[in-house]
C-alpha positions in Angstrom: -80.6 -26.9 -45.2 -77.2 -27.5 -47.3 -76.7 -31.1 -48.8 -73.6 -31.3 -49.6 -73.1 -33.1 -53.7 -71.1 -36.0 -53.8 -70.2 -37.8 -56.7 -72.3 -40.8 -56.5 -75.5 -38.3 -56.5 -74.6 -36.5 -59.8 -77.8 -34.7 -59.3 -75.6 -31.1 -59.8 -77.6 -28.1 -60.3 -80.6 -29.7 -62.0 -81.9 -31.7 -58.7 -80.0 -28.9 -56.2 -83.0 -25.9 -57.3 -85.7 -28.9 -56.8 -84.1 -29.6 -53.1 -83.6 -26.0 -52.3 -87.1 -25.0 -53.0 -88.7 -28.2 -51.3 -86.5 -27.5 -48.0 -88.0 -23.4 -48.5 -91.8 -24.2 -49.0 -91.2 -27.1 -45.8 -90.0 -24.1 -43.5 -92.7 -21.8 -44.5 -95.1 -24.5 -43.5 -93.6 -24.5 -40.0 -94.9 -21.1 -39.1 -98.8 -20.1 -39.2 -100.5 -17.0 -38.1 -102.3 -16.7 -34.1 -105.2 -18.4 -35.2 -103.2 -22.0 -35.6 -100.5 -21.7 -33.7 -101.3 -24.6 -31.4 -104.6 -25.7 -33.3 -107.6 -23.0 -32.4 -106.5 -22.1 -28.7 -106.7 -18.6 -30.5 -109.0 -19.1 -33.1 -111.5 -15.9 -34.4 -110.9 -12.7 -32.9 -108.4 -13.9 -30.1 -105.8 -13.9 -33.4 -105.9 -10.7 -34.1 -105.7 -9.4 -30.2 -102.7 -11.9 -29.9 -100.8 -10.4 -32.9 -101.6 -6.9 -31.8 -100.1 -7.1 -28.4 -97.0 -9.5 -29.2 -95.8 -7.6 -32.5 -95.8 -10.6 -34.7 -97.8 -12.4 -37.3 -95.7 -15.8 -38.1 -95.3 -18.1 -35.2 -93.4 -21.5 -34.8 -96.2 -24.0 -35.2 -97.2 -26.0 -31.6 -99.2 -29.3 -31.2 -102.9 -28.7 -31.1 -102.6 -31.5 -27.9 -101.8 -28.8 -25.3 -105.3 -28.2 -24.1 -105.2 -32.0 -23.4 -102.0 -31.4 -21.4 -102.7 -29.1 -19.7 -106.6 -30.9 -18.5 -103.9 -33.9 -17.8 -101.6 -32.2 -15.6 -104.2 -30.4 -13.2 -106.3 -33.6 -12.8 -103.1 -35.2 -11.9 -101.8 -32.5 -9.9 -105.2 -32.5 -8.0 -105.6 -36.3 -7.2 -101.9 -36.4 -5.8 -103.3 -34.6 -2.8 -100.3 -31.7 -2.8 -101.3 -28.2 -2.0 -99.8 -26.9 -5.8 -98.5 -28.6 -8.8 -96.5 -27.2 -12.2 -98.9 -27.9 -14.5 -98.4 -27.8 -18.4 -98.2 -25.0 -20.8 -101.3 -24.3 -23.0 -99.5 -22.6 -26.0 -96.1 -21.7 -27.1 -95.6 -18.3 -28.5 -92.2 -18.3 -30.3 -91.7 -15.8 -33.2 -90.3 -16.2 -36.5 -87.0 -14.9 -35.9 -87.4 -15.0 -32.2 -84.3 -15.0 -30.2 -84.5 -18.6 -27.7 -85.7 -16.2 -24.3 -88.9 -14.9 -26.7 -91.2 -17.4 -25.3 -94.7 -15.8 -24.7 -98.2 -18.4 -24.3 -100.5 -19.5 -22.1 -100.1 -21.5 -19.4 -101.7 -23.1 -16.4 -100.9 -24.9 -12.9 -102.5 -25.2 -9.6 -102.1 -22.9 -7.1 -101.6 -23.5 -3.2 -104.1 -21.3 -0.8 -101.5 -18.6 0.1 -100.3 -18.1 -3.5 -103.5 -15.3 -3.6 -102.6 -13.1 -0.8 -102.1 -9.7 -2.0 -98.7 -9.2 -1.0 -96.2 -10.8 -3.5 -97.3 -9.2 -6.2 -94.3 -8.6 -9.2 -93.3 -4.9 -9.5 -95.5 -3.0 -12.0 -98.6 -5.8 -11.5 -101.9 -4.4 -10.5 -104.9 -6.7 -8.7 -108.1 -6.4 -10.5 -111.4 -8.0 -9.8 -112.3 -10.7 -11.8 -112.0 -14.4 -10.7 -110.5 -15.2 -7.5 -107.7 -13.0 -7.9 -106.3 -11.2 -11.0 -103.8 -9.0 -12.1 -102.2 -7.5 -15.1 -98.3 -6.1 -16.0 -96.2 -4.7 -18.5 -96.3 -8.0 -20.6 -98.6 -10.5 -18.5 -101.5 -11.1 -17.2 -102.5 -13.2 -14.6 -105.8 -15.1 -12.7 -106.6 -17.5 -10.2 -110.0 -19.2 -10.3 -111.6 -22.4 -8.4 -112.9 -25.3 -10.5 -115.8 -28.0 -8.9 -116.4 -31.0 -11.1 -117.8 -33.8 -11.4 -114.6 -35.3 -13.1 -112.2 -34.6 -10.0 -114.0 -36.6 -7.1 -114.0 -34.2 -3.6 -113.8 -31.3 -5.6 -117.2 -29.9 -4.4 -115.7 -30.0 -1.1 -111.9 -28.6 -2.2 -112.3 -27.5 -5.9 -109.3 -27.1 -8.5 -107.6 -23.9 -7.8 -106.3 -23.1 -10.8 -103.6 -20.6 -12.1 -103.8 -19.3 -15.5 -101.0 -16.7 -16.8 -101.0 -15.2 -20.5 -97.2 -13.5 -21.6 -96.8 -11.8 -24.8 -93.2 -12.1 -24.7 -90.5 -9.3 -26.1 -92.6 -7.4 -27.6 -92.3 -3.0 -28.8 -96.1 -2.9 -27.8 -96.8 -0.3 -25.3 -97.4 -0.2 -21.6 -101.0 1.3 -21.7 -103.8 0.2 -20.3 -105.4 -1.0 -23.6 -102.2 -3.2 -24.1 -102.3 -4.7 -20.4 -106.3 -5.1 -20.8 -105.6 -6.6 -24.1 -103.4 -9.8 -22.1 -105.7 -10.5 -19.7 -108.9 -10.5 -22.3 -106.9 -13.2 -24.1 -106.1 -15.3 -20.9 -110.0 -15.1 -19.8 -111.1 -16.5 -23.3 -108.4 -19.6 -23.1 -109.9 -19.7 -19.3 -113.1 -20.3 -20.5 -111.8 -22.8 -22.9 -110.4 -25.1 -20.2 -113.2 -24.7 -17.9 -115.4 -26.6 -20.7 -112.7 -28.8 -20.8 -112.7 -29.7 -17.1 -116.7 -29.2 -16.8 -116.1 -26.7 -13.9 -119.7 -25.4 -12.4 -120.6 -21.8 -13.2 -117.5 -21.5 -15.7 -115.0 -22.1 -12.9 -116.5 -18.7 -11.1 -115.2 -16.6 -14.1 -117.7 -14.1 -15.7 -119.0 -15.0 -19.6 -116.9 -11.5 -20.6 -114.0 -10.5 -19.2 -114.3 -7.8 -16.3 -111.3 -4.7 -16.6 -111.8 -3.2 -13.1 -108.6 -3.0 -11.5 -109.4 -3.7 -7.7 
């Protein structure tokens, strides 16, 4: 940032290096690698996979609260009694250097009973197998699973459907298999991670490792 000398300061070029090189070493402290982007949503080896398949190693640095968010928004969502709601967004995947429509992450929302038919799927998505419905695409991947709870009362009778989607956002990364596996493995790991959250039974119907078998 410039500061622009006046002469009431008379700090000239003596102070003016001391500022510059504060304000540098500030904004290099506002981007981290995957593994603390939004506190450990992608700690250990979900890093790596998350730098692989978005091209990039520095990311703007997000709250660590969005876990708690998130858990917020579906309980609320849930207890209003509407058939869907928005949700909150787990993690925010914004590049150093990133132009302002580069916004990759995790996010999550509850679904409504029709959003899993098998029609309506975006162009270039496939359905695979795991959870209640799953799918993966150029740059996404997606899954719908069913949460019962002891913390959301009725649930055992209606559980928490819950949406999950993982975007890498621009990215040069390659539309292979390995690359559209790669999204969905990182979306079933944060998965798992709000399931402990919300206390869901049997991990929210999601299997301990991900399962790649496209349907």
């Amino acid at each position: 940032m410039r500061r622009r000398l006046t002469a009431a300061g008379l700090v000239m070029a003596l102070g003016a290096g001391g500022v510059a090189c504060a304000s540098e070493k500030e904004e290099e402290k506002t981007f981290v690698g995957a593994a603390e982007v939004c506190g450990d949503v992608f700690a250990g080896p979900l890093a790596e996979m998350v730098e692989k398949t978005t091209g990039d190693k520095l990311f703007f640095a997000k709250s660590s609260k969005g876990m708690a968010r998130v858990v917020a928004a579906l309980k609320e969502g849930y207890e209003s009694g509407r058939p869907w709601a928005a949700g909150d967004v787990l993690c925010l995947l914004r590049p150093k250097g990133a132009n302002q429509t580069d916004k990759g992450g995790a996010f999550f929302s509850m679904y409504a009973p029709q959003d899993v038919e098998d029609e309506g799927l975006p162009a270039g998505y496939e359905l695979y197998t795991m959870g209640v419905q799953s799918s993966v695409g150029r740059g996404a991947a997606a899954i719908y699973f069913e949460c019962v709870t002891p913390q959301l009362k009725g649930s055992d009778k209606t559980p928490l459907r819950i949406h999950g989607r993982f975007a890498r956002g621009e990215s040069n990364a390659p539309d292979t298999r390995e690359y559209r596996n790669l999204n969905l493995i990182i979306l079933h790991a944060v998965s798992l991670k709000l399931v402990k959250e919300l206390g869901c039974e049997n991990n929210g119907g999601l299997p301990k490792a991900p399962v790649l078998t496209p349907k």
